[in-house]
Structures are given as structure tokens and as C-alpha cells.
C-alpha positions in Angstrom: 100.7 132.1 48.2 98.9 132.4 51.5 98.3 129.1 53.3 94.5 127.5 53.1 93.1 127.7 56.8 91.3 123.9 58.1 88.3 124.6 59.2 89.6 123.2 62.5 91.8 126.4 62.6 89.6 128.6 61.6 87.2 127.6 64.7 90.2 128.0 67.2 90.8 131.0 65.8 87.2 132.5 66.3 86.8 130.6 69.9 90.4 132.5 70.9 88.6 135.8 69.5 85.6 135.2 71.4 86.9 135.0 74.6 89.1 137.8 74.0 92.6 136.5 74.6 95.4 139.3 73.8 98.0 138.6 71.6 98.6 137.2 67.7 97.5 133.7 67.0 100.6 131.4 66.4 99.8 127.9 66.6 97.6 125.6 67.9 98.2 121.9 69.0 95.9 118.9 69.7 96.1 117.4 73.0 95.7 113.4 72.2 94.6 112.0 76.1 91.4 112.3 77.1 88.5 110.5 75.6 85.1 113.0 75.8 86.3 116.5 74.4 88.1 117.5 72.0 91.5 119.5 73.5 93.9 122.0 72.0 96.8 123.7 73.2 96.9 127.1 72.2 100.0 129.5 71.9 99.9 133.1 71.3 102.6 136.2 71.3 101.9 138.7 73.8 104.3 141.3 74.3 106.9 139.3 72.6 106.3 136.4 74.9 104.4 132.9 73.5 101.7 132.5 76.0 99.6 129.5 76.4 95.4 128.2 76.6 93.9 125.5 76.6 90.7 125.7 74.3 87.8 122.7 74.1 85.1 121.9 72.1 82.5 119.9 75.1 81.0 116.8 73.6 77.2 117.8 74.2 76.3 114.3 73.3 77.9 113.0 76.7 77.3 116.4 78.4 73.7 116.7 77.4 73.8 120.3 79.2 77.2 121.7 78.8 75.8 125.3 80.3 75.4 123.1 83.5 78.9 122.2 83.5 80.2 125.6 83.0 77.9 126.8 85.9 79.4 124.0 88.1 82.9 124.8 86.8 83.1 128.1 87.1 81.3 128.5 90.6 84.0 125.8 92.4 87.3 127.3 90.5 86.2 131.0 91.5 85.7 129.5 94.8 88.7 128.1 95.3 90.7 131.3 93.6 88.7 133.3 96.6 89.7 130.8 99.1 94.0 130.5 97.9 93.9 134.6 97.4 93.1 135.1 100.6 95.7 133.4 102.1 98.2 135.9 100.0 99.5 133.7 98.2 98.6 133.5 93.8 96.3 131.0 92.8 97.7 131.0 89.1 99.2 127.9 89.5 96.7 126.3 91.6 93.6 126.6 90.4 92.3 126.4 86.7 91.2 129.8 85.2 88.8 130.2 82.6 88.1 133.1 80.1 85.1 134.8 79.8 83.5 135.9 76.8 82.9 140.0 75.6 79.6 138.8 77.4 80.7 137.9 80.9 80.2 133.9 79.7 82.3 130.8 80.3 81.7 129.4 77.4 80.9 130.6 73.6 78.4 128.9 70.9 79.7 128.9 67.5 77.6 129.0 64.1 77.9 125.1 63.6 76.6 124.4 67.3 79.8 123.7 68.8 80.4 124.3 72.2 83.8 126.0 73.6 85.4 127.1 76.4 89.0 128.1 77.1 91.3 128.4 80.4 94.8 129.8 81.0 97.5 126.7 80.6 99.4 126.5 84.0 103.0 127.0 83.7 105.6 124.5 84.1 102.9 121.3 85.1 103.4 118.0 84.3 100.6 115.4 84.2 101.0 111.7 84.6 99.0 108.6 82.9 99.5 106.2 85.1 100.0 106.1 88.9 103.9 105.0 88.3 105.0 105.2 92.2 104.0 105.8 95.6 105.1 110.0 95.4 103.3 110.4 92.4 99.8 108.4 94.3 100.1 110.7 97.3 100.6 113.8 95.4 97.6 113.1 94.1 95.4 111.8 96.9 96.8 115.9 98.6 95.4 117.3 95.7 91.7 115.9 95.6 91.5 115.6 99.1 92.5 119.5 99.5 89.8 120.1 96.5 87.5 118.7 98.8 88.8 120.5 101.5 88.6 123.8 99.9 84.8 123.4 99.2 84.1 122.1 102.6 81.8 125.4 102.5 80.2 125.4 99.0 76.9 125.4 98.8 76.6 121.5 97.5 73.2 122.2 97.1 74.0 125.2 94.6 75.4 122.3 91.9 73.7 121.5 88.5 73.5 117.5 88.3 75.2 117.1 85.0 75.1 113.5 85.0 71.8 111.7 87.0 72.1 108.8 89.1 76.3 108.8 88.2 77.0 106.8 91.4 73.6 105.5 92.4 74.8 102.5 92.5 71.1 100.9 93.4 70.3 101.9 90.4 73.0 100.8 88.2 71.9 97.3 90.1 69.1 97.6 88.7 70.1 98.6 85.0 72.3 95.7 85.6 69.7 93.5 85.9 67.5 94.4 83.0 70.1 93.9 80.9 70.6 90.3 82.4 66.7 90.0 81.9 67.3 91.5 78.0 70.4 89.7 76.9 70.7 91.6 74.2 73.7 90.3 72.7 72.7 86.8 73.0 76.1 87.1 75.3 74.8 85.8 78.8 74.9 81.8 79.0 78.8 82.7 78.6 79.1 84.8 81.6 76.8 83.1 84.3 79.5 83.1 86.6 80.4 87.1 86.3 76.9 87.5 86.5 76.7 85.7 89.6 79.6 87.1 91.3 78.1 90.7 90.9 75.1 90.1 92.1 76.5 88.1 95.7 78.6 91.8 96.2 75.0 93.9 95.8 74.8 94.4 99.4 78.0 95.7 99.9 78.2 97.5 97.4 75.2 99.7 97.4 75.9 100.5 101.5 77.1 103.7 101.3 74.4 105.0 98.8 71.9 103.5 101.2 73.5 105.2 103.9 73.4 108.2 102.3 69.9 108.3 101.5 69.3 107.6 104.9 71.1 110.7 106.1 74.1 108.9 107.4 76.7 110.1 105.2 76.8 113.9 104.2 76.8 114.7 100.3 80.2 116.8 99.5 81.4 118.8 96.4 82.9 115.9 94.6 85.2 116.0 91.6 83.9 112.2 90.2 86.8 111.1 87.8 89.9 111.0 90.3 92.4 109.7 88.3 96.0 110.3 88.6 96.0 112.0 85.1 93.3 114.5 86.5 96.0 116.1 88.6 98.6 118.7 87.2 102.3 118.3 88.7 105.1 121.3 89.1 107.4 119.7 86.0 110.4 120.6 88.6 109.5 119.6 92.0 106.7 116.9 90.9 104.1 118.7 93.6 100.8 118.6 93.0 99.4 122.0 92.1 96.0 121.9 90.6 93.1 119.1 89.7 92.0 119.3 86.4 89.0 118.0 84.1 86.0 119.1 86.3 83.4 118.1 84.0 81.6 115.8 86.6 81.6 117.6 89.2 78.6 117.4 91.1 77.1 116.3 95.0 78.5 112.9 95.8 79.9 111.1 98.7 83.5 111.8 100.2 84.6 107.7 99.7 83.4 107.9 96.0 86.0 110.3 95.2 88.3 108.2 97.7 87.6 104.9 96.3 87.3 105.4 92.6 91.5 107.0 92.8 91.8 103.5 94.4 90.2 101.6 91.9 93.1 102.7 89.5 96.2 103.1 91.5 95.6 100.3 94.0 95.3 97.8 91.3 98.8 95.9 90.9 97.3 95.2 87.2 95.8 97.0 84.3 92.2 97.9 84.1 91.9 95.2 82.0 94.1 92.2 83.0 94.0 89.4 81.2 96.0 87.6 83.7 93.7 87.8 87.0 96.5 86.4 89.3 97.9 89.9 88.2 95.4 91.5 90.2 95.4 92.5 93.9 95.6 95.6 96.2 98.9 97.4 96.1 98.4 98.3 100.2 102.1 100.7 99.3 99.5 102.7 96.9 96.6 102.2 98.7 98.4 103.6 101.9 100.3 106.3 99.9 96.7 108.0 98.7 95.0 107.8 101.6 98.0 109.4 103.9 97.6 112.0 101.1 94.1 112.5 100.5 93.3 112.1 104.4 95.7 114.4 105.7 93.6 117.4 104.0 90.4 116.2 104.7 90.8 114.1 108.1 89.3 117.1 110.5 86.0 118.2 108.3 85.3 114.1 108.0 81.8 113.0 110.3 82.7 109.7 112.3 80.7 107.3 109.5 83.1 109.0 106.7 85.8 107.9 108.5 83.9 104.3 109.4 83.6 103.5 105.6 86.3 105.5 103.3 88.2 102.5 102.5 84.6 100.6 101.7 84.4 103.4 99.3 87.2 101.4 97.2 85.2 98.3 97.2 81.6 100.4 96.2 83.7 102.0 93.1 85.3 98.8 92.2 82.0 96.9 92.0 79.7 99.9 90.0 82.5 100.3 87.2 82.6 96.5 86.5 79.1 96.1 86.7 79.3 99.0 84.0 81.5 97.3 82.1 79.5 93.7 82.3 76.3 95.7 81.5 78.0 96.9 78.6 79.1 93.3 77.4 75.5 92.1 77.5 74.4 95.2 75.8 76.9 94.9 72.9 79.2 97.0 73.8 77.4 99.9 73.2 78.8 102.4 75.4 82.4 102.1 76.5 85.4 102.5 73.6 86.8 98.8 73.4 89.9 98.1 71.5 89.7 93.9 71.2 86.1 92.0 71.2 86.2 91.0 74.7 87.5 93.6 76.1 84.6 94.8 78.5 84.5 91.0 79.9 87.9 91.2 80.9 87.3 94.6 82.5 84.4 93.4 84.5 86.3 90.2 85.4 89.3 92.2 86.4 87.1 94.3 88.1 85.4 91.6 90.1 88.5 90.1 91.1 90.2 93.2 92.7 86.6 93.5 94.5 87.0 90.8 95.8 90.7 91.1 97.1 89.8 94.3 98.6 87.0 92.8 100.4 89.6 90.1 102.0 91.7 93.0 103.0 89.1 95.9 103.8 89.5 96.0 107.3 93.5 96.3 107.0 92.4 99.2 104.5 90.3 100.9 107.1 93.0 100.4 109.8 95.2 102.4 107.3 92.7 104.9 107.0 92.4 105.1 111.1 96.0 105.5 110.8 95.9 108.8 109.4 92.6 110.2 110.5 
């Protein structure tokens, strides 16, 4: 009796038809990490070898134009695949590769409106959660700060915005606000203190999106979610090879991407510690990154880049608990929370490490003058 197909199947199926990957269909797995799209790990027998994709459906309700985010996608990978070719060396490992369709396309539309796309799966990679030590947080800053070194020369202004105002952080001040103004969740005579603590770091947090309107700071190719989990690893050596999940790429400044890695991995607690005496700068981590991350972009950086990369930490810090506070007031309407309070403790974790790094910012610059 022939086994019923899912209709999740069946859709992998067609996707891996579409974009004309050679071989017979085996198996498919779901990849469980990652919170936006939905990921599968393909395997298929070509020439009596398994060989493996990675297929995704986009979720078009965050990525309002997924065709965007292919065009970005596929202009910086390309890019970089020129740029590691032509040293003589294979980019397979290095770079992600995606499939095109019969109809030169990145990406295929299926009956039900679902939107796909599907990339080679690097061999032998490893990928980590959490920044677990100091080789693991340098590995990674090498590998986002030689992303950013390999698209030194992109045309920045060639990039779709897939996201608007995703760092404007004068902006998200202002949202921030509004929602104070709004208390829609009846939440805010609770959190007057949170509230108040934000709004005294407003100045320093918004600086380098002032300065950049301003001229002062240089808009680069940045990647937007630099997490240690957004870099793949050789299994064997535990060198970095390639950065992955480039959804958000888009213009943005050089300390964004700098700061937001340190927002995870410099924190000696969890993103949402309960325990605030938990949370401080871990300087090993912070140190670690940036010998990493500046060591492949220290000769492109202007003089201001290297002036405020560490305040980058403290600007990325500040915007993603003010996101998370916003949320609170909102009724947690946005961000996935797994306990009630869960975005308060975020934005007071948050607020806390803010401030730490702001009691130690000019040791963290003197770091980053270390290596520049």
C-alpha cells in the first residue's frame, strides 16, 4: 500500500522540482531554530551520493516583500562568490548558494501563495546557539566583520529596504513614546521606573543615527541579526566559514552590526535575566569579538567608525529593550513570550547591561583602539 503524502511533503517536493535540483527525493527534515521561516533540510541521491539543501518557505507577513529580500540576497552572495573565486580558492564552503528556478529566479511562488527558496547545505558546518566561549565569539566577530569586508565595494545604494526604519532608533523613541502616551495595556503605572530609565539614555542612544544623518558616519552593507547562531562553523576545526540568514540585510551603520553581536555575547546573563546582579559586560567576550570582527574591517573603517564602534553596543542595547518595553505597554503584541512578564524582564535586563556598558564604554573603546 503506497504511503499517503502530507501536504507538507508534497510542497517540498514541488519547491525541489522547481528549482531543478538533480537527483531522487529521499527525505526531508524540519530544522526546529529559527523563529520567522519555516526551514527544512533536504536530502537527495545523486549519483549514488545523499546530497543535501536547505529549502524555506519566507514568512511574507514579517517580510512584507520577500522578492526584495531575494534581490538583496542574491546580489551580496554572488558578490561575495565573485570576490572568494577570484582569489582561486572555492567559495562552496564560504558563501551560501542559492538555486535558481527553470526561470533564472531565486525564489518560486507556489499555487497556495507560499513563498520558497532553496540553497546548497554546506558540508561539514556546525552552528552554535549560544556564544559558549571566547573561540567560538571571535570566530564569529572574523566572520561578520569579513562580510562586511567583502562588500566594502557594493553598491549600498543598490539594496531594497526590506525592513523601514529597522535601526532608526529616533524613531523607535518616538514609537516608544506613543505607546507611553497610549498605555494600552493599562501596564504603565507599574513600570515608571523602566520608563524613566529609557528615556534619561535617549541621547546616547540615538548618537550614531544622528551622526549618520548628518553625514558623519558612512552607511555600509550590513547583515542586521549578528548573532552567534547566524554564523556556520567547519564541524572539525570550529572555523568560521560562512554567515547565514541574510534576510535583513540592508544599508546600516558598521557599529550596528558591531554592537547588536555584543548585545548577546557580551552579556554575562540571559537575554532575559531575572536576576539583574547576573548582568554585566563579559570584557573576555567583548574583547574576543572585536579582536575578530576588527581585524577584517580595521583598514576600510573612517576615523568616527573607529571613534564610536564600541558605542555601537550601548545604541543596540538601548533600541532592543526599548522594543521589548514598547511591547509590554502594547500587550505583548509583537515579540513570542513564553511567561507573562517576560518582555519586562527583557527590557529590564536590557536596561541594566546598558547601563554597565555605559560605566565601562571608554575601556570598550580602548579595546577597540587596541586592535584598530
Amino acid at each position: 500500500m503506497a504511503k499517503t503524502m502530507s501536504v507538507e511533503e508534497k510542497q517540498i517536493r514541488a519547491v525541489v522540482e522547481i528549482f531543478q535540483i538533480e537527483g531522487t527525493f529521499k527525505k526531508f527534515e524540519l530544522i526546529q531554530s529559527g523563529h520567522i521561516n519555516s526551514t527544512y533540510k533536504v536530502f537527495v541521491e545523486r549519483h549514488g551520493e545523499m546530497k543535501d539543501y536547505i529549502v524555506q518557505r519566507v514568512n511574507t507577513y514579517v517580510f512584507k516583500d520577500p522578492e526584495a529580500v531575494m534581490y538583496n540576497i542574491a546580489g551580496v552572495t554572488e558578490f561575495i562568490r565573485a570576490k572568494i573565486k577570484a582569489t582561486g580558492i572555492s567559495a562552496k564552503r564560504f558563501v551560501l548558494h542559492y538555486a535558481k528556478t527553470s526561470n533564472g529566479e531565486y525564489y518560486a511562488v507556489l499555487p497556495d501563495g507560499g513563498f520558497w527558496r532553496c540553497c546548497r547545505f554546506i558540508d561539514d558546518s556546525t552552528s552554535f546557539l549560544f556564544p559558549e566561549n571566547e573561540e567560538i565569539v571571535e570566530e564569529s566577530g572574523k566572520a561578520f566583520g569579513e562580510f562586511q569586508k567583502y562588500l566594502a565595494d557594493y553598491p549600498v545604494s543598490d539594496l531594497k529596504i526590506v525592513i523601514p526604519h529597522f535601526h532608526n532608533t529616533v524613531m523607535r523613541y518616538e514609537t516608544f513614546k506613543k505607546s507611553i502616551e497610549k498605555d494600552e495595556a493599562r501596564r504603565r503605572v507599574w513600570i515608571e521606573e523602566e520608563i524613566a530609565g529609557y528615556l534619561e539614555l535617549e541621547e546616547i542612544a540615538t548618537r550614531l543615527y544622528r551622526m549618520q544623518r548628518k553625514g558623519e558616519l558612512p552607511l555600509r552593507v550590513t547583515h542586521n541579526d549578528t548573532k552567534t547562531s547566524n554564523v556556520l562553523f567547519d564541524a572539525a576545526t570550529g572555523d568560521h566559514l560562512s554567515v547565514i540568514d541574510l534576510d535583513t540585510v540592508m544599508p546600516g551603520l558598521m557599529a550596528f552590526d558591531f554592537g547588536d553581536a555584543i548585545r548577546i555575547a557580551g552579556n554575562t546573563g540571559a537575554e532575559d535575566e531575572q536576576d539583574l546582579n547576573n548582568v554585566n559586560v563579559d570584557m573576555a567576550k567583548f574583547e574576543a569579538f572585536t579582536r575578530g570582527f576588527v581585524g577584517k574591517v580595521g583598514d576600510m573603517m573612517t576615523d568616527n567608525e573607529k571613534a564610536t564602534l564600541a558605542l555601537g553596543a550601548v545604541a543596540m542595547t538601548v533600541e532592543c529593550g526599548m522594543r521589548f518595553l514598547t511591547d509590554y505597554l502594547d500587550g505583548d503584541k509583537y515579540f513570542k513570550i513564553h511567561y507573562e512578564e517576560q518582555n519586562l524582564v527583557r527590557a529590564r535586563c536590557h536596561l541594566t547591561l546598558a547601563r554597565k556598558m555605559i560605566e565601562r564604554l571608554d575601556d570598550m573603546q580602548a579595546i577597540v583602539w587596541k586592535y584598530c
